[in-house]
C-alpha positions in Angstrom: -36.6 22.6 15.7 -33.2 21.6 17.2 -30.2 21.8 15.9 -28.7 18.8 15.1 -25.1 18.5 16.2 -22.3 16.9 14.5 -19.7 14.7 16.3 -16.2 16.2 16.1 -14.9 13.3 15.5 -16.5 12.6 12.3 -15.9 16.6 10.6 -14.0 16.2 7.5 -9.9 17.1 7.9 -8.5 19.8 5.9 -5.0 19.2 3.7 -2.5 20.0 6.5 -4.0 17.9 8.9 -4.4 15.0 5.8 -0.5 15.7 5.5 0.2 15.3 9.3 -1.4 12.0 9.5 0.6 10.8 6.7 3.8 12.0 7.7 3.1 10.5 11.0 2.8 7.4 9.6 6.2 7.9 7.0 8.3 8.5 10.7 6.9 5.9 13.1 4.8 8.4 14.9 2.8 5.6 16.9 2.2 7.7 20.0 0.8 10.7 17.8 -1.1 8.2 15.6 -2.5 6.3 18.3 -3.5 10.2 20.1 -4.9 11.5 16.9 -7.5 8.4 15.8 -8.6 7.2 19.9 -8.9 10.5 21.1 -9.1 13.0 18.3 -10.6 12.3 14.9 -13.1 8.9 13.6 -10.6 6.4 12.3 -13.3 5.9 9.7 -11.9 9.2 8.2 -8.8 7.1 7.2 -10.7 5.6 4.6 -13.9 7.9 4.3 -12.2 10.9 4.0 -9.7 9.5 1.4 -6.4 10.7 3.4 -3.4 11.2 1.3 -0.4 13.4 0.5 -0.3 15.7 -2.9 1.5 12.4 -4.0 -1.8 10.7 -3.2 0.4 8.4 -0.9 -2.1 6.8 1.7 -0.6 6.6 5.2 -0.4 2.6 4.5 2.2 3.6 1.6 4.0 5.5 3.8 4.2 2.8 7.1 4.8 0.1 4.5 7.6 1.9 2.4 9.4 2.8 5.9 8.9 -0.4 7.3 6.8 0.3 10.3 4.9 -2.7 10.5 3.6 -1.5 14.3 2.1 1.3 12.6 0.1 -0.7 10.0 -1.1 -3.1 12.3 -2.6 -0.5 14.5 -4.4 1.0 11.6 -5.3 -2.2 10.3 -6.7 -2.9 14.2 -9.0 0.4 14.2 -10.4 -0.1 10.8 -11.5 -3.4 11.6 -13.1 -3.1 15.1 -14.7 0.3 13.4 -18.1 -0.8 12.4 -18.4 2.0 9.5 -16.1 0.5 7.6 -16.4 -3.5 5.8 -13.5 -5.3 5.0 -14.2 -4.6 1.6 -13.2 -1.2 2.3 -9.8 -2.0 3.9 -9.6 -4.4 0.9 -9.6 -1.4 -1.6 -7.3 0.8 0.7 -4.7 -1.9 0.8 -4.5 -2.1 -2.6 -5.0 1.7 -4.0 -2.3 3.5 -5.9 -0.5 6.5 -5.8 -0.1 9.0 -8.0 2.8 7.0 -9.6 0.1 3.8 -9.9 2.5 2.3 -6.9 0.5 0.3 -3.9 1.7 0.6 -1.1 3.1 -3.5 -1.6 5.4 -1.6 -4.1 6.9 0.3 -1.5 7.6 -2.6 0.7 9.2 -4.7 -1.6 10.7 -1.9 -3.3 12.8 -0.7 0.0 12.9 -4.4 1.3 10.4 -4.6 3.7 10.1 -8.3 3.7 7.7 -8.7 7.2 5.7 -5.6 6.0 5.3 -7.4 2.6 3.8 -11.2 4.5 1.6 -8.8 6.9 0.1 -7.7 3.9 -0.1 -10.3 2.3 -1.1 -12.8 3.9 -3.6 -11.4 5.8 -5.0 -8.6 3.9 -4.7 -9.8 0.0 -2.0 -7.6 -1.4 -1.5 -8.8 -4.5 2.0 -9.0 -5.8 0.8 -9.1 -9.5 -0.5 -5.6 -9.8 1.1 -3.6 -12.3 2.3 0.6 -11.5 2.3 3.0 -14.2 5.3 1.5 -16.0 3.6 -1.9 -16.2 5.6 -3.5 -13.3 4.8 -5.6 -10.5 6.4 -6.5 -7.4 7.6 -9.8 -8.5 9.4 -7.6 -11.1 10.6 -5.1 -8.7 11.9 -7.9 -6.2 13.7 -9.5 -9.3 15.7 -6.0 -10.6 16.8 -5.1 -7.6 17.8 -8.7 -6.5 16.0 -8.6 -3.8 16.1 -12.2 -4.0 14.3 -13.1 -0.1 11.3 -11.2 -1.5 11.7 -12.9 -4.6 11.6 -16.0 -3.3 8.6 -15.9 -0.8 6.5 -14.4 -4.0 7.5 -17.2 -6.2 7.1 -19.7 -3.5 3.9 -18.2 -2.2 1.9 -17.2 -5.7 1.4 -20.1 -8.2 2.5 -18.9 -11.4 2.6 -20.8 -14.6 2.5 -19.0 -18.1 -1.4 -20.0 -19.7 -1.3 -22.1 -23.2 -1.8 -19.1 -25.1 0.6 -16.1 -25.1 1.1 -13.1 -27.4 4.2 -11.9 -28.8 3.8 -9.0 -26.2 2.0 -9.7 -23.2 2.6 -12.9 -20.8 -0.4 -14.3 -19.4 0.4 -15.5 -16.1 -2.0 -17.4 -14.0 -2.5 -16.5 -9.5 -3.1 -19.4 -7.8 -6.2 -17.6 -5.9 -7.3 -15.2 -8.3 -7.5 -15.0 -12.5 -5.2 -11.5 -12.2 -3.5 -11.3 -15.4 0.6 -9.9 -15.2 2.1 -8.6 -17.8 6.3 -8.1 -17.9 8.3 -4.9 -17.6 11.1 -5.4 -19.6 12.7 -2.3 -19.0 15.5 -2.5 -16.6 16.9 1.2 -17.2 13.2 2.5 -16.9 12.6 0.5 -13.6 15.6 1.9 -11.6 14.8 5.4 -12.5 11.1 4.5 -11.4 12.6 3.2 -8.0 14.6 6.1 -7.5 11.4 8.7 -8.2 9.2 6.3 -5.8 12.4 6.7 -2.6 12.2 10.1 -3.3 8.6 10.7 -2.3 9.0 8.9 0.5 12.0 10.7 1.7 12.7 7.5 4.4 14.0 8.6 7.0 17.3 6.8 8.0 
């Protein structure tokens, strides 16, 4: 009986080389990304494979966070034309969390990376009204550090009106596209020291 023989290009990656890739995408490494999924390794694995830093920072939180929108479109382009992997699955990478409960939408608005923010967006359903670990969502984060451009294209872009019946301590907002229910950080103190925590994993290079 033969051996069956597994493609390269589909063998799971160890930690270091999960790091690389991530760090690749945190400094603009198009070239290297570009080498490492056409030539290299499945660009299945991205999502298959779970890739992520000890932070669990995807490579999407780290192109988004730095701004390199070239990067993330790339990605996005090899996912999609990869017929392993369903939009639902880019769906749920866009929108997974790190170890901090940050998506990688945080990121962008929280280091003002308006263009990554409408990519995202708009074509890929990022939704502003998730909520990290300290119960804030991007609208909130655009807000507290007047970040008023982002500001203004979520409340221009994202219907929301308070619902007829609100508790003492949660605010019931209604999306205009999807029943996702937002509650308020209030915290203003506790926010900045969350932004600060969130720039220091990503270490942007400047």
């Amino acid at each position: 009986m033969a051996n069956e023989k597994i493609d390269i290009k589909f063998e799971k990656l160890d930690v270091d080389d999960k790091e690389s890739i991530v760090l690749d995408c945190r400094f603009g490494e198009l070239d290297s990304i570009k080498e490492i999924f056409e030539e290299m390794v499945d660009s299945s694995l991205i999502i298959t494979d779970d890739i992520k830093d000890e932070n669990s920072n995807t490579p999407l939180h780290m192109a988004a966070g730095n701004g390199h929108l070239e990067i993330i479109k790339h990605l996005m382009d090899l996912l999609t034309k990869n017929e392993l992997i369903s939009n639902d699955q880019i769906y749920k990478w866009v929108a997974a969390k790190n170890s901090s409960g940050n998506t990688a939408l945080h990121w962008a608005t929280l280091t003002n990376q308006l263009e990554v923010i409408k990519y995202l967006c708009e074509n890929w359903k990022a939704d502003p009204l998730v909520v990290n670990d300290m119960g804030h969502d991007c609208i909130f984060v655009s807000e507290t550090n007047q970040l008023h451009e982002i500001e203004k294209y979520y409340l221009t872009n994202y219907n929301i009106e308070p619902e007829e019946e609100e508790s003492d301590d949660e605010e019931d907002i209604k999306f205009s596209s999807n029943d996702v229910q937002y509650k308020e950080g209030t915290e203003i103190n506790e926010m900045t020291k969350d932004a600060e925590k969130a720039i220091k994993e990503m270490n942007i290079k400047k």
